[in-house]
C-alpha positions in Angstrom: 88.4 82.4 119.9 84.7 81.8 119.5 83.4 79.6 116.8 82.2 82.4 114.6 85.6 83.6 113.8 87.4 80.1 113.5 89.3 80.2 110.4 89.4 77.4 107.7 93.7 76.2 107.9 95.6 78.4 105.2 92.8 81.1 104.5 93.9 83.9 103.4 92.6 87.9 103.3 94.7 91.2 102.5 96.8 93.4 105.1 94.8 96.6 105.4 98.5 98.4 105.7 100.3 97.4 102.7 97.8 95.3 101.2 99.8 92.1 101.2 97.9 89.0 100.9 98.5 87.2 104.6 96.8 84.6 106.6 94.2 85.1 107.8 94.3 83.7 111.2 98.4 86.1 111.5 98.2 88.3 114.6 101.4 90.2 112.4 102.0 90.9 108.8 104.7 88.8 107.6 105.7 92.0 105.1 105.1 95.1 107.1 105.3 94.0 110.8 102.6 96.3 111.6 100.2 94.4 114.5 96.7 93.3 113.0 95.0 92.2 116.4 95.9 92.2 120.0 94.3 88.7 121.5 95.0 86.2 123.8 95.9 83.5 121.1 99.5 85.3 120.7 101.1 83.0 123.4 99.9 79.8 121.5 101.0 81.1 118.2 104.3 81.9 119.2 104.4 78.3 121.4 103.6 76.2 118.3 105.7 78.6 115.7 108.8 76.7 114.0 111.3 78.1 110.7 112.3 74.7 109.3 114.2 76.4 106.5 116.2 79.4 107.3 118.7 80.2 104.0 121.2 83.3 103.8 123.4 84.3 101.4 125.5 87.5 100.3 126.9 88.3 97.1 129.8 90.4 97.2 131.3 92.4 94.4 134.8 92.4 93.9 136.6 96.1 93.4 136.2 96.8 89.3 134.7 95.7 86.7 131.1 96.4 85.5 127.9 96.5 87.9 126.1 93.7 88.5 122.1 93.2 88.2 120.4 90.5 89.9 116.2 89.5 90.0 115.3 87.9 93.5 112.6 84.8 92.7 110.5 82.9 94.8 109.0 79.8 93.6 107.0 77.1 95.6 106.2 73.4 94.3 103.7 71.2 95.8 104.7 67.4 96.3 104.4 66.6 92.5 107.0 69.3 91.1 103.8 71.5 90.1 104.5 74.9 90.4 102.0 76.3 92.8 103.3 80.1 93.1 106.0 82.2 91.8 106.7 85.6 92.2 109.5 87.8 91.7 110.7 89.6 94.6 113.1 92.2 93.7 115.1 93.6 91.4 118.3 95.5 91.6 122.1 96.2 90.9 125.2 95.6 92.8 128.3 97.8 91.9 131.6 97.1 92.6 133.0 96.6 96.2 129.1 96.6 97.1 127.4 93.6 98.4 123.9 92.2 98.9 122.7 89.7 101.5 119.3 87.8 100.7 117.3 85.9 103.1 114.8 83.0 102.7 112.6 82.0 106.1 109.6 80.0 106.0 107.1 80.2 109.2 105.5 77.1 109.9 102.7 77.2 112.9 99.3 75.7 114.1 96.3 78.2 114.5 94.5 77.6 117.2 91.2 76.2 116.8 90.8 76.1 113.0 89.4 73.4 110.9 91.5 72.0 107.9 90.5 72.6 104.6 89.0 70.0 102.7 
């Protein structure tokens, strides 16, 4: 990656398939999976990538009784407790005898040659 085109560590810019706010130095969209540059820095990406949290859960509706409705939220907190981002994911409803499995994974890796932010 030439110097031009070094990114500054946790930049971001929008996915011009679903117009998802990404990083910008992500070869993939997190949200769509659709491929956003073909370069050699793939190997190193994928060398330094780690998921230090992984969570899965299902909910499962027993047979009878009234449909359920659930809202899926996402909140981050910096080291202080101060909310820094919240969003709300989905929304639905679960009948009975139907279940729903929810998944929480956060990426953690080191672009290759950017600078940290200041």
């Amino acid at each position: 990656m030439n110097r031009a085109r070094q990114a500054i560590v946790g930049a971001t810019r929008t996915c011009p398939h679903c117009s998802t706010t990404i990083l910008e130095s992500a070869n993939v969209c997190p949200a769509c999976r659709h491929h956003l540059r073909f370069d050699s820095g793939n190997a190193q990406e994928a060398a330094t990538r780690s998921v230090p949290l992984h969570v899965e859960g299902t909910i499962r509706h027993p047979p009878g009784g009234v449909p359920w409705e659930y809202s899926m939220v996402l909140t981050i907190r910096n080291g202080r407790g101060e909310e820094i981002a919240r969003q709300l994911v989905g929304v639905g409803a679960v009948k009975p005898d139907e279940l729903r499995t929810f998944t929480l994974a956060v990426e953690l890796f080191a672009p290759e040659g950017a600078n940290a932010r200041k």
